[in-house]
C-alpha positions in Angstrom: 149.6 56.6 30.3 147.4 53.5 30.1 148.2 51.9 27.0 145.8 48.8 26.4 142.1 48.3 28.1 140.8 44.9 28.3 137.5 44.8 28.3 136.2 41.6 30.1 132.2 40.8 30.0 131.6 38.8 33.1 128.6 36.4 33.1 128.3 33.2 35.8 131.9 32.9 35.0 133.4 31.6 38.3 135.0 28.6 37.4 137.2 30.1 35.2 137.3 34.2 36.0 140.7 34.0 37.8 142.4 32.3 35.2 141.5 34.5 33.0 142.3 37.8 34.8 145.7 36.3 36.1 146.2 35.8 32.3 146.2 39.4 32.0 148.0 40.4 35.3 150.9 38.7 33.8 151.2 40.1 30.7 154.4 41.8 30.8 152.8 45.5 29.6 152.4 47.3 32.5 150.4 50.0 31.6 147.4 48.6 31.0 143.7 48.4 32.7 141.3 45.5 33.0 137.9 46.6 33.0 135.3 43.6 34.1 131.5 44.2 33.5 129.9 42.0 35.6 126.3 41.3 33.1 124.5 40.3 36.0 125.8 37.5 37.1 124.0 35.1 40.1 127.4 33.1 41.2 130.7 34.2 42.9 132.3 36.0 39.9 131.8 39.6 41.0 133.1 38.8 44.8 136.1 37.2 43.2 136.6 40.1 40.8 136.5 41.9 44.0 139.1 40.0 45.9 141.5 40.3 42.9 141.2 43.9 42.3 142.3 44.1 45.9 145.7 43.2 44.7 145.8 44.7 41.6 145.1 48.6 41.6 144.5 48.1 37.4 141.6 45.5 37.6 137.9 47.5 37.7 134.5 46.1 38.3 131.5 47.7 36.6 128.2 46.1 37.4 124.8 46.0 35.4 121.8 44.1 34.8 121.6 41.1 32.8 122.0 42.9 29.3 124.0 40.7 27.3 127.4 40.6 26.4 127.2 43.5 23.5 125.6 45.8 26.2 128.5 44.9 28.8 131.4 45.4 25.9 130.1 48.5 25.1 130.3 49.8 28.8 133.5 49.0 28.7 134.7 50.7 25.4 133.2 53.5 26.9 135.0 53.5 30.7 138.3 52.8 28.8 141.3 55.2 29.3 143.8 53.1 27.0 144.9 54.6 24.0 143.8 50.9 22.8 141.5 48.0 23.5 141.6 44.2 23.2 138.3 42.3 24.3 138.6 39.3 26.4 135.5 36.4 27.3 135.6 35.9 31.3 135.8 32.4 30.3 138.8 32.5 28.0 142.4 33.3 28.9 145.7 34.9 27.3 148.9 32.8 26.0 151.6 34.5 25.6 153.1 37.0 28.3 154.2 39.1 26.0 151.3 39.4 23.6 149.9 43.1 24.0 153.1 44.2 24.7 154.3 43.2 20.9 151.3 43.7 19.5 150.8 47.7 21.2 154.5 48.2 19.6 153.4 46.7 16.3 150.6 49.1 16.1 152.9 51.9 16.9 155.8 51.0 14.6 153.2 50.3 11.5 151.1 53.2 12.6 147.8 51.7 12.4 144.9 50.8 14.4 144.3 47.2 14.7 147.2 44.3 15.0 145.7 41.0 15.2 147.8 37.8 16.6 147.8 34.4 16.1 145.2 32.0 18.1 144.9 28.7 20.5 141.4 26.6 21.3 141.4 24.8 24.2 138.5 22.2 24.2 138.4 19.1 27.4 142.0 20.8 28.5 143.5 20.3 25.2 145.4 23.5 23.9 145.4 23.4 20.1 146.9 26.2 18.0 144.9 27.4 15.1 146.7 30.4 13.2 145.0 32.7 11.3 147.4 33.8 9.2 150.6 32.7 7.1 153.9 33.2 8.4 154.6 35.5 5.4 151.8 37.7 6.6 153.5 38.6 9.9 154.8 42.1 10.5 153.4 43.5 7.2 150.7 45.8 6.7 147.7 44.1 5.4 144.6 45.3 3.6 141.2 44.1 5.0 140.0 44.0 1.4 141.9 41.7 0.8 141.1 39.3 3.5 137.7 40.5 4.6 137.6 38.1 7.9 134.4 37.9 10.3 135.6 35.8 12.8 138.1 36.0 15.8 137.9 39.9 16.9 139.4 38.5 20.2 142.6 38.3 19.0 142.8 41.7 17.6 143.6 45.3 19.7 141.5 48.0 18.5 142.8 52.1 18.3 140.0 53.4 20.9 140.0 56.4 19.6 139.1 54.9 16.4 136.2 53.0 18.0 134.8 56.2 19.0 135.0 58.4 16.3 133.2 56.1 14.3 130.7 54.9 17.0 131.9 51.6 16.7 130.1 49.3 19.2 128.4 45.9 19.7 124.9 45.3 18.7 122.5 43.9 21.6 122.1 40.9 20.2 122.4 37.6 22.5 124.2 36.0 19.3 126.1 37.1 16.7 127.4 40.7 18.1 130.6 40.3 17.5 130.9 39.9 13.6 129.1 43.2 12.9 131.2 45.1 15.3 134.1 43.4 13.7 133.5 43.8 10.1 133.1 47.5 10.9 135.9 48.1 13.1 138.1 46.3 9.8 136.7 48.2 7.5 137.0 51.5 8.9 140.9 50.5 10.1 141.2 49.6 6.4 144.7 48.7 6.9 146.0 46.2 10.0 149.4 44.2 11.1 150.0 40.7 12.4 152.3 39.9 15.1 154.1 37.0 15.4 152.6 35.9 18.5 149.8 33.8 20.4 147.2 36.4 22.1 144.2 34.6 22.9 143.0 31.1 23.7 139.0 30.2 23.3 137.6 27.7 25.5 135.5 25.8 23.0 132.1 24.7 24.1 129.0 23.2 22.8 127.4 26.4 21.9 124.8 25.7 19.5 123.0 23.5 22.4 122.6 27.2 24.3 120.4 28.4 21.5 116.5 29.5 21.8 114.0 31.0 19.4 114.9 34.3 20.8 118.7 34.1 20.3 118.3 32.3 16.9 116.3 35.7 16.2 119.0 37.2 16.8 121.5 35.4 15.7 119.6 36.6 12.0 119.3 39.8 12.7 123.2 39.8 12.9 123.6 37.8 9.9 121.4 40.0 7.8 123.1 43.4 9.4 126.5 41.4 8.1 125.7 40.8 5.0 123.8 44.0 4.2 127.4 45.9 5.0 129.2 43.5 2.7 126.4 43.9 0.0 126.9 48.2 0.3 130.7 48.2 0.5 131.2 45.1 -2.1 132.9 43.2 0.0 132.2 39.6 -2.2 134.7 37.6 0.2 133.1 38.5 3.2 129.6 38.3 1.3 129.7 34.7 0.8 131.6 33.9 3.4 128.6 34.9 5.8 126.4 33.2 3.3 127.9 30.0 3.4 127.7 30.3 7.5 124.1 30.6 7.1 123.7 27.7 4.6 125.7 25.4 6.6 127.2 26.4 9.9 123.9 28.1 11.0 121.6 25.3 9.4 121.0 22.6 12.1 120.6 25.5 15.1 117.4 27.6 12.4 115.8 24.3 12.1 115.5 23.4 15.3 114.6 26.5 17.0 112.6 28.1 14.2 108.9 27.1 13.2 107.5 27.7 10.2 104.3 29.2 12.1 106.7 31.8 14.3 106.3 35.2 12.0 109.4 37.3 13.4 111.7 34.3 13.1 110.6 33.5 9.9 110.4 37.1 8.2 114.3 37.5 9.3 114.8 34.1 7.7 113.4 35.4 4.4 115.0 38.5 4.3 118.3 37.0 4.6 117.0 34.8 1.9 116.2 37.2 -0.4 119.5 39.0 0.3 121.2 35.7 -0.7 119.8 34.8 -3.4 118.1 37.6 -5.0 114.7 36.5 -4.8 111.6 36.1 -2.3 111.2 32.3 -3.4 113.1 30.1 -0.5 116.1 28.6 -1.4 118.8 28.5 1.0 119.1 25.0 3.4 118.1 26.2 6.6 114.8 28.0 5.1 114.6 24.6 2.9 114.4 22.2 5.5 111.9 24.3 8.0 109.4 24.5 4.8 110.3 21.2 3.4 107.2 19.0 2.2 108.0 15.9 0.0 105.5 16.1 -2.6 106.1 20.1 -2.8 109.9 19.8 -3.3 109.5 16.9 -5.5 106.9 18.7 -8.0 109.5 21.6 -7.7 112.5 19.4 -8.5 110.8 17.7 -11.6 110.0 21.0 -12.9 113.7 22.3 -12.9 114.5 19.2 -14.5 111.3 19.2 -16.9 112.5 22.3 -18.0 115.6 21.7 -19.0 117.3 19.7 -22.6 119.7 18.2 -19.9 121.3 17.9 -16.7 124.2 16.8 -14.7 124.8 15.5 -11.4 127.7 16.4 -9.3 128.3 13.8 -6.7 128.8 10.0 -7.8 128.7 8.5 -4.2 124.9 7.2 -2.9 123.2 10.0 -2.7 123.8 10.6 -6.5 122.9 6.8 -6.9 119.6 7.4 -5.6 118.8 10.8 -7.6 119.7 8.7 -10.6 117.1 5.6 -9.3 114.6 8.9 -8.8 115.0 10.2 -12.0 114.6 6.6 -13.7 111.7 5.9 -12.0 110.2 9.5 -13.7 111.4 8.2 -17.1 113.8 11.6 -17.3 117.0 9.8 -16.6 117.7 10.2 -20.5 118.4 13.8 -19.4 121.4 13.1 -17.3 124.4 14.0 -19.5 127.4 13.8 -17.1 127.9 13.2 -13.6 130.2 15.6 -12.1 133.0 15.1 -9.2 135.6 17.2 -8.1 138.6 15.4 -9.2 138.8 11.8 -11.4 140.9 9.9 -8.3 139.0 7.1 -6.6 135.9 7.6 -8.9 134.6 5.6 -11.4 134.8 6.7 -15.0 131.1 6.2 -15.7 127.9 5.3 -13.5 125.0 3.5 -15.1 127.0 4.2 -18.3 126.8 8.0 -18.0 130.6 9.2 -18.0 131.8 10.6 -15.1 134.1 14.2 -15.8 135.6 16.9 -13.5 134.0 20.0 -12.9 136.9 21.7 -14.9 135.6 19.5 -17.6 132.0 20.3 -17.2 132.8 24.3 -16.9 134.0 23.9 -20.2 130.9 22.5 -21.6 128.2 24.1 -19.7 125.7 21.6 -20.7 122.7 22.3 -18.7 121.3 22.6 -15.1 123.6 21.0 -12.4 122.2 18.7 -9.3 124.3 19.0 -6.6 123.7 15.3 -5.1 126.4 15.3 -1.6 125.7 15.9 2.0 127.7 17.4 4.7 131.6 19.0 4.3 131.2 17.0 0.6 128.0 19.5 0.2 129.7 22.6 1.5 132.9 21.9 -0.6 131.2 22.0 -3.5 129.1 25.2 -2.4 132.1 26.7 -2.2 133.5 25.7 -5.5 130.5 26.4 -7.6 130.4 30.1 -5.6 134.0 30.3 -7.1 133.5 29.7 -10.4 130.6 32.0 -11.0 128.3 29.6 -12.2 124.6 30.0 -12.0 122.8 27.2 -12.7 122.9 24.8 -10.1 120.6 23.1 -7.4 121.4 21.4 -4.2 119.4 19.2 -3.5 118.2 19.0 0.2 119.3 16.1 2.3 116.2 15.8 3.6 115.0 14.4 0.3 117.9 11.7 -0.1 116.8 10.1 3.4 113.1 10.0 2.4 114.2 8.0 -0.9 116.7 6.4 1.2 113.5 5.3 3.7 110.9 4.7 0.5 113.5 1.7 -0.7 114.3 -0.1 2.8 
């Protein structure tokens, strides 16, 4: 009986192929299969596939035109004989020797249908582990509800037969196919285990410089299928973790490979949008910053603030100094009741003699619409943390508008 399928995509990966096939060949579970789907590849990596399979009776070659590596998977989940199924990049490798072998008998000790492992990214030859879950977690049977992860299917093996029941596959997308196959697959497991042991290791790259305006497209139409199943089965974890990908990890590579004259790219953008924030009017960054017009946004901004008895800032470092120099020059600085920073440590306890108070502090009061004046992990931080708390009425401000009143003074 074959017990585990690996499922190996195969795209121009030459340089590294053998590595990661040996990785597999010495796994000490024997009963085990590696499928390879060559997508199409134009180097050596199908004649070296060949040579090793000459040695190894358990290493197949499937072959296809370029299709993409959702296509190729899905080949493979469908040649497999295993009674279970991990998925492996041609360009990535295993760890451990004893990995599947631990985690095939965790999944039939704890009678369930996915085990997951812990993880190692290797990036200029450097191995660093990165574990994705507790100690405590290990060897207990975990709820995905509870955890609701997108990320990593690599280091997970799959029940086939629970793949195919449910028609679980990869979308053809060039980008983004493995989170909605993931999510699913969770979801339908319901209940998983975590062995205590290192599967996989992912050679990091500089992916976001492989992006187009055809796999950004993509790209969204994953993003939208992922959040439209967390939106159905109320999966708020997963929900805004997705969302706050698109705000921020997702940003720079929409903006630079999205126009705002392109209709397909930009009617997926507003869709996700709208299932973000609830409305058609634009608001999240990477929508922002491809429609982003000075006077626009700054008519925009005035209004909110127009509108309101008072306001607060959150952020008290330079880009907060120069919403404050904005708002004085507007005559509405009056307005600004606090400014608002995550913790008191390091910070001043007032700026231009408005007193400075935690967030904590400022949930208490509730005292009007908040600015959210910070850039980068500072920005995302407190994304996060307003997200948390439930509340509603906040703005962040674009970054785009800081370095134009950054620019207007020098």
């Amino acid at each position: 009986m074959i017990k585990v399928s690996i499922v190996i995509p195969v795209y121009n990966c030459g340089q590294y192929i053998q590595q990661c096939i040996n990785s597999v060949c010495n796994q000490t579970l024997d009963e085990l299969e590696i499928i390879c789907i060559d997508d199409g590849s134009t180097d050596q990596s199908a004649e070296l596939i060949r040579n090793l399979a000459d040695n190894d009776k358990r290493i197949v070659l499937f072959q296809q035109e370029n299709q993409g590596p959702g296509p190729a998977r899905n080949l493979g989940i469908r040649k497999a004989k295993g009674k279970y199924i991990a998925f492996l990049d041609g360009d990535d490798y295993y760890i451990d020797a004893d990995a599947l072998e631990k985690m095939f008998c965790a999944c039939e000790e704890k009678k369930v249908s996915v085990c997951g492992s812990q993880r190692t990214c290797t990036k200029y030859e450097q191995e660093e582990k990165r574990p994705l879950f507790e100690e405590e977690a290990w060897g207990e049977i975990l709820q995905y509800k509870d955890y609701q992860m997108d990320y990593f299917y690599q280091n997970y093996l799959f029940l086939r037969q629970m793949l195919i029941e449910n028609q679980l596959y990869f979308p053809s997308y060039r980008r983004y196919q493995d989170p909605p196959f993931f999510i699913k697959a969770l979801y339908s497991a319901e209940r998983f285990t975590v062995s205590d042991t290192c599967l996989y290791c992912y050679r990091a790259s500089d992916v976001y410089l492989k992006f187009d305006s055809l796999k950004t497209a993509d790209m969204l139409k994953g993003v939208i299928e992922s959040l439209a199943f967390a939106r159905e089965h109320k999966l708020e974890k997963l929900f805004y973790r997705i969302a706050e990908r698109m705000e921020y990890n997702f940003a720079a590579v929409i903006y630079n490979n999205v126009t705002a004259d392109d209709l397909e790219q930009m009617s997926l953008l507003k869709k996700a949008n709208y299932i973000i924030k609830g409305s058609s009017d634009y608001g999240i960054r990477p929508l922002e910053m491809i429609l982003y017009n000075r006077e626009a946004y700054e008519i925009k901004l005035l209004e909110t603030v127009e509108d309101r008895s008072e306001i607060a800032i959150y952020g008290a470092g330079m880009f907060a100094k120069l919403l404050l120099g904005f708002l004085r020059q507007k005559d509405i600085f009056k307005k600004v009741s606090n400014i608002v920073v995550s913790e008191l440590k390091g910070n001043p306890s007032a700026i231009y003699e408005i007193p400075v108070i935690t967030f904590q502090e400022f949930l208490q009061q509730k005292r009007g619409c908040l600015l959210v004046a910070a850039g980068g992990k500072n920005q995302i931080e407190i994304y996060r943390r307003l997200e948390e708390s439930g509340y509603t009425d906040y703005r962040i401000i674009i970054e785009q508008f800081f370095l134009d009143l950054q620019n207007e003074l020098s």
